[in-house]
Backbone as numpy.savetxt, mean C-alpha at the origin, in Angstrom:
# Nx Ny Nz CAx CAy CAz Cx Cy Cz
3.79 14.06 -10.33 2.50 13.69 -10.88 1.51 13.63 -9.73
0.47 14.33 -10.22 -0.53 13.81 -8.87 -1.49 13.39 -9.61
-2.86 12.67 -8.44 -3.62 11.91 -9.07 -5.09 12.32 -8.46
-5.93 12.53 -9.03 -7.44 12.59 -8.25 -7.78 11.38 -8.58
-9.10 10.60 -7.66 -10.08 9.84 -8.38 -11.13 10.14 -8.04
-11.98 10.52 -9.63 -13.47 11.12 -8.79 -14.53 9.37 -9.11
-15.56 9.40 -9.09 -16.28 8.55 -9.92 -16.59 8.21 -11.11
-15.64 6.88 -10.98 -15.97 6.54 -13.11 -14.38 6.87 -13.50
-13.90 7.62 -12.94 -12.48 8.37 -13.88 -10.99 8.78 -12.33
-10.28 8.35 -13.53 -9.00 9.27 -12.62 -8.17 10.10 -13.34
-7.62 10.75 -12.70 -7.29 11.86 -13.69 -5.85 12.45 -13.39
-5.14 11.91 -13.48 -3.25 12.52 -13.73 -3.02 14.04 -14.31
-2.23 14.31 -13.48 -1.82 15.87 -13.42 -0.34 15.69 -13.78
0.36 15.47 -14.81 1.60 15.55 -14.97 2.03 16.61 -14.82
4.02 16.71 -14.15 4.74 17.92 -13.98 4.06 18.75 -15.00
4.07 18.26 -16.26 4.31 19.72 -17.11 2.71 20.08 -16.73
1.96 19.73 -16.52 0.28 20.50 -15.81 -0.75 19.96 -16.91
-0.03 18.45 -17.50 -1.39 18.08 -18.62 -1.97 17.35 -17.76
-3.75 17.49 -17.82 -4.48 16.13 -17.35 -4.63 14.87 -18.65
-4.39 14.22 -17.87 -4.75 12.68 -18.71 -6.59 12.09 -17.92
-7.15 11.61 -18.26 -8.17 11.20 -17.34 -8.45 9.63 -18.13
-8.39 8.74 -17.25 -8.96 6.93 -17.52 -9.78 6.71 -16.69
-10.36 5.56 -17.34 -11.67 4.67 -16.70 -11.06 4.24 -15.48
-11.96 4.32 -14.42 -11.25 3.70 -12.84 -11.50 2.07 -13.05
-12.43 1.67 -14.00 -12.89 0.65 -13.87 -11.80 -0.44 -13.53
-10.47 -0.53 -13.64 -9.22 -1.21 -13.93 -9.31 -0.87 -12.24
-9.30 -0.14 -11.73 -9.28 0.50 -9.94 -10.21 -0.71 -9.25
-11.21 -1.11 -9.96 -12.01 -1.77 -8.66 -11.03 -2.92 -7.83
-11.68 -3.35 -6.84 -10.60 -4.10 -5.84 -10.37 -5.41 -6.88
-9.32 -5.49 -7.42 -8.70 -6.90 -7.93 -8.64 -7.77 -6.69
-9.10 -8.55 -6.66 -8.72 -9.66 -5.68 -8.89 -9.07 -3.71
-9.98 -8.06 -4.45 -9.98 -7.83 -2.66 -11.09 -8.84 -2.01
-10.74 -8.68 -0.68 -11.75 -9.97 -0.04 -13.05 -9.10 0.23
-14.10 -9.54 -0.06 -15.77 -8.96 0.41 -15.61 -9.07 1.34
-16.43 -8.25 2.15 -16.75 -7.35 3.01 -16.94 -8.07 4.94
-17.98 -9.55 4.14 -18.20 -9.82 4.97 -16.79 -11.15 5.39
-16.11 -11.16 4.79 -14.90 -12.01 4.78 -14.22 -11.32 6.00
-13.81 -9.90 5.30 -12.89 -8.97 6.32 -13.56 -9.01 7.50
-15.12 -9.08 7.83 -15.24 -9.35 9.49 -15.33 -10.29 10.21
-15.61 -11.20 9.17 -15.16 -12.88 9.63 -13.81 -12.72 10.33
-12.45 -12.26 9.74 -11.77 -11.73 10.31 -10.94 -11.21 11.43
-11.87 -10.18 11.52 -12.56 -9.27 12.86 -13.04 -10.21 13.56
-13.82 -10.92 13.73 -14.72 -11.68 14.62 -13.38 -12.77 15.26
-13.35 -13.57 14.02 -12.51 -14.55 14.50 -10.72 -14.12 15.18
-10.44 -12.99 15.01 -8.68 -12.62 15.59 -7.76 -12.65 14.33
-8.33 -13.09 13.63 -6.94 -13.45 12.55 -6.38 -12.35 11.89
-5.56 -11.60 12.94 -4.70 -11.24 12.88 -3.62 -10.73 11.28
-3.37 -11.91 10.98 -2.44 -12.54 10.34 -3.25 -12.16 8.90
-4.25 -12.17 8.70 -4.40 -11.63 7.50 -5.14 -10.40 7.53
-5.80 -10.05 8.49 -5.67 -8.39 9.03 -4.78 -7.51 8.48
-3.39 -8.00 8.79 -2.04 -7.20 8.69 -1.84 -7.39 6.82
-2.46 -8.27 6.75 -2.03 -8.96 5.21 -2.60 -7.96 3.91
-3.89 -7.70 4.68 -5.17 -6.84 4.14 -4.44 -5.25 4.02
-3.82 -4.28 4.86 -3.30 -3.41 5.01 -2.01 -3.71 4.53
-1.28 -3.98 4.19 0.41 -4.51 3.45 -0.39 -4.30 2.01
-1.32 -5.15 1.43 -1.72 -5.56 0.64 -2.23 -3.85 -0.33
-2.16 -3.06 0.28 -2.82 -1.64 0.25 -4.24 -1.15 0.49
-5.00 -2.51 1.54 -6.19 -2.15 1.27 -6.62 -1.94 2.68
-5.88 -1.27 3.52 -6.46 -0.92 4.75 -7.62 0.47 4.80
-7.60 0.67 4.04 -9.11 1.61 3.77 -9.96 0.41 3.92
-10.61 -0.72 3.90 -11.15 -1.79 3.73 -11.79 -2.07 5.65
-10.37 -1.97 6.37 -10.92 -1.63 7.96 -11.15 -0.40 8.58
-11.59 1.02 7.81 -11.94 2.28 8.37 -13.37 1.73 8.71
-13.52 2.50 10.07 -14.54 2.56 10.87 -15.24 1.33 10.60
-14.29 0.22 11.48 -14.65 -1.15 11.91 -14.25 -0.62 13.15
-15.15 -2.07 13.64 -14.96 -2.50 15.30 -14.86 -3.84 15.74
-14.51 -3.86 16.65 -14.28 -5.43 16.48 -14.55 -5.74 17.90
-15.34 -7.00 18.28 -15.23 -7.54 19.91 -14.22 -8.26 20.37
-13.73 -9.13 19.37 -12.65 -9.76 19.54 -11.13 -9.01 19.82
-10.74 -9.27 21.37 -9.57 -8.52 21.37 -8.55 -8.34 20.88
-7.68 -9.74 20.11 -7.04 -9.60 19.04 -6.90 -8.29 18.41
-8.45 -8.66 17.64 -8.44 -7.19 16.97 -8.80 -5.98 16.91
-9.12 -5.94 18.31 -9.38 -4.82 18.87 -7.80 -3.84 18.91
-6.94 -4.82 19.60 -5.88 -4.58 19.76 -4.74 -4.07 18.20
-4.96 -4.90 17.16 -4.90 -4.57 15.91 -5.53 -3.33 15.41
-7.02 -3.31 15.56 -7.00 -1.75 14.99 -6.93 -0.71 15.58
-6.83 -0.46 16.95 -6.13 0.47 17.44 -4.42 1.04 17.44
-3.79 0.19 16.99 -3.01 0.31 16.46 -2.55 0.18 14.55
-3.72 0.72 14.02 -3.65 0.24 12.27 -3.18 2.22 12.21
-4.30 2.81 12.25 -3.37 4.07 12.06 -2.20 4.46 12.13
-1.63 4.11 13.30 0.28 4.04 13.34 0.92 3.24 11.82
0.69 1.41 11.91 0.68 1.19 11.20 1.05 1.82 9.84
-0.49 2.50 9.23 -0.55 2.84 7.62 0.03 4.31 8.05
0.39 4.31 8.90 1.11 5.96 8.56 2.37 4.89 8.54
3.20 4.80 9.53 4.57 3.97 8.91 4.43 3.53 6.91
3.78 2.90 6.70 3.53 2.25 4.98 3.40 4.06 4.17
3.24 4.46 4.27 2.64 5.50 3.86 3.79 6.85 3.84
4.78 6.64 5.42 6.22 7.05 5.30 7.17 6.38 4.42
6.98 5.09 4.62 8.22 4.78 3.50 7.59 4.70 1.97
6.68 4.82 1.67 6.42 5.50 0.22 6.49 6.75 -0.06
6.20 7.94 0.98 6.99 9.17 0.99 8.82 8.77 0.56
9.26 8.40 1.87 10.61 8.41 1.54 11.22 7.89 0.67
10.25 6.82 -0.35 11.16 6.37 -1.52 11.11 7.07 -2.71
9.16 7.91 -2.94 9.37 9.28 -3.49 10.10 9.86 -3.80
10.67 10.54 -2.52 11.74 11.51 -2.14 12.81 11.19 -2.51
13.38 9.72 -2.80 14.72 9.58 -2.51 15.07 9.46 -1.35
15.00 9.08 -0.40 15.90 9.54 1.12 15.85 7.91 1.31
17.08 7.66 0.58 17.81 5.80 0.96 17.63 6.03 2.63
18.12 7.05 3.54 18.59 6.65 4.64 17.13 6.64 5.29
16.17 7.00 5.28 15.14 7.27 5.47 14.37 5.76 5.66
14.30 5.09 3.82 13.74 4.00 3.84 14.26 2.43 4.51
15.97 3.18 4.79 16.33 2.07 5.34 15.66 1.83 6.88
15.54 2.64 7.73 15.35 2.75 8.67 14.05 2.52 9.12
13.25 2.86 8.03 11.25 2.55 7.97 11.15 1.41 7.79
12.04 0.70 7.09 11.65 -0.85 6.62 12.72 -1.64 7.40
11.69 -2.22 8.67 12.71 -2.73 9.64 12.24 -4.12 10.12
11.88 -4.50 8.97 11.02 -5.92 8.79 10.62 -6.44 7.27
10.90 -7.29 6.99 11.13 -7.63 5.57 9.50 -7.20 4.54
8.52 -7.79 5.15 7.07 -7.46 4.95 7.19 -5.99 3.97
7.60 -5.44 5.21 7.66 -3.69 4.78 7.95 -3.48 3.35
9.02 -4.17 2.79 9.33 -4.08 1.71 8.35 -4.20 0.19
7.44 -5.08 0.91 6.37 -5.00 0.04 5.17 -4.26 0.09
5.08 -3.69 1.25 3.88 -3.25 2.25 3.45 -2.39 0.29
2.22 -2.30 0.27 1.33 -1.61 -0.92 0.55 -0.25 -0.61
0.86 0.72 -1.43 -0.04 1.54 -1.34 -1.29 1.67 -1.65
-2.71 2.44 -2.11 -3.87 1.89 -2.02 -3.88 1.37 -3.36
-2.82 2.19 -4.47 -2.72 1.10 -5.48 -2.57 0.14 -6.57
-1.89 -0.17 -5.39 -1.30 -1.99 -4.56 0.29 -1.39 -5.60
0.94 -0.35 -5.25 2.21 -0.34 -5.75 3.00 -0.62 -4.57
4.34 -1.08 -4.70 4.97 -1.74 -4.03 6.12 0.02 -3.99
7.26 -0.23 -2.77 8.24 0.67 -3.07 9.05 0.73 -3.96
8.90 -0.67 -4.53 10.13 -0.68 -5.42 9.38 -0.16 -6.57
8.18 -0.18 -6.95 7.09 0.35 -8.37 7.40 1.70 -7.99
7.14 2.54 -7.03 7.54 3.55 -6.81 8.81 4.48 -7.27
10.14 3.88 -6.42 11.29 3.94 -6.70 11.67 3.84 -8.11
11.06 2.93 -9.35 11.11 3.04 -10.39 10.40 4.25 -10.82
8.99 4.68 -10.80 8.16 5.38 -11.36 8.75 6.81 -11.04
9.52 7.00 -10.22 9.90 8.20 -9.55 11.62 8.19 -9.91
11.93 7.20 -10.66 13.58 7.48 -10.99 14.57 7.84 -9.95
14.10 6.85 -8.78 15.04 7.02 -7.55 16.11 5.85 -7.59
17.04 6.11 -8.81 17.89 5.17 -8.62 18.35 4.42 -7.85
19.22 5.08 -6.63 19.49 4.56 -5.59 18.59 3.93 -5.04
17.31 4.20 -4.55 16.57 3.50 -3.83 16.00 2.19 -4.73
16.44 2.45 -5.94 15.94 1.17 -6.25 16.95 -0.09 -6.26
18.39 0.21 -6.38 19.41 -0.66 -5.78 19.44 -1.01 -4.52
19.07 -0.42 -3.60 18.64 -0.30 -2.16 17.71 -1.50 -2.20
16.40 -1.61 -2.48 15.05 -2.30 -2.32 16.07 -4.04 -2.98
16.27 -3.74 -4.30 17.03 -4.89 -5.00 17.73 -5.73 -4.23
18.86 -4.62 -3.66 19.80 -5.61 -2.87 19.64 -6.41 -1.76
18.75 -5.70 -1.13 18.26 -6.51 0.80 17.51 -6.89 0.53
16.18 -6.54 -0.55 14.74 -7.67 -0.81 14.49 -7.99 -1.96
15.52 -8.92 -2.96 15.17 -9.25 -4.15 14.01 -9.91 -4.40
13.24 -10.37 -3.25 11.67 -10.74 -3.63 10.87 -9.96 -4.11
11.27 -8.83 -3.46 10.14 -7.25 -4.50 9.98 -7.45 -5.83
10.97 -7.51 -6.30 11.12 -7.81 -8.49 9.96 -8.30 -8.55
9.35 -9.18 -8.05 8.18 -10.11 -8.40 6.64 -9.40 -8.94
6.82 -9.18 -7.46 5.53 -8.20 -7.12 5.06 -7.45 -7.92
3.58 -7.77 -7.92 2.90 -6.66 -9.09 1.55 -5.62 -8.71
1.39 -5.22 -9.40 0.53 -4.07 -8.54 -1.05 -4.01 -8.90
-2.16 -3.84 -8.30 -3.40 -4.20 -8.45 -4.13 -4.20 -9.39
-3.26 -3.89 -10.57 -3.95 -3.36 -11.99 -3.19 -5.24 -12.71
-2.23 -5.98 -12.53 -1.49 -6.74 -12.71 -1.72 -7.90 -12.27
-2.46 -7.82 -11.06 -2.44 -9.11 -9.94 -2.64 -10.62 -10.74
């Protein structure tokens, strides 16, 4: 399945090649923090919910920020690495490749880390009928079950 989103609408491309198209309106940020929160943030180092913000699936939220504070200076120079790692292990749970996701998720966090959205691996692993990987996610992070995704929050 793939997905566009233009303005106003998104639009699903199922295998068999039907478009579906819905209101994005359900898309706007559920529970994202405004704008000027995220540089409060920035300003102040905090770190800690920096990382929280990007897990959360909303590191599009710090593109082309800057920050004086070294903390997070140091943080977003390293966020691209980061959301490419989040971004591999939702490839690899896609895919199927258990050995793959074991090895990407090498910190419990990870397990929840969100795509932009806010699906978890294990929403994935279901949506994509990766059995295994979803016994995989179950067994080492039964906290995932919980988790819900930005349309849900």
């Amino acid at each position: 399945m793939s997905d566009t989103v233009e303005k106003g609408r998104l639009s699903n491309k199922s295998e068999k090649g039907e478009t579906e198209t819905h209101s994005t309106d359900l898309l706007l940020e559920n529970n994202a923090p405004a704008e000027h929160v995220v540089d409060e943030w920035l300003a102040s180092g905090d770190v800690a919910k920096l990382e929280q913000l990007v897990l959360d699936g909303r590191g599009h939220l710090l593109k082309e920020k800057t920050a004086v504070n070294a903390a997070s200076k140091e943080f977003l120079r390293g966020l691209t690495v980061y959301q490419s790692k989040i971004d591999a292990i939702h490839k690899a749970v896609e895919d199927g490749d258990v050995r793959r996701v074991k090895s990407l998720i090498d910190r419990q966090q990870l397990a929840l880390a969100r795509d932009s959205y806010g699906m978890t691996p294990l929403h994935k692993a279901l949506l994509h009928g990766q059995t295994n990987t979803v016994r995989h996610l179950l067994a080492k992070y039964p906290q995932c079950v919980n988790a819900t995704d930005h349309f849900h929050a």
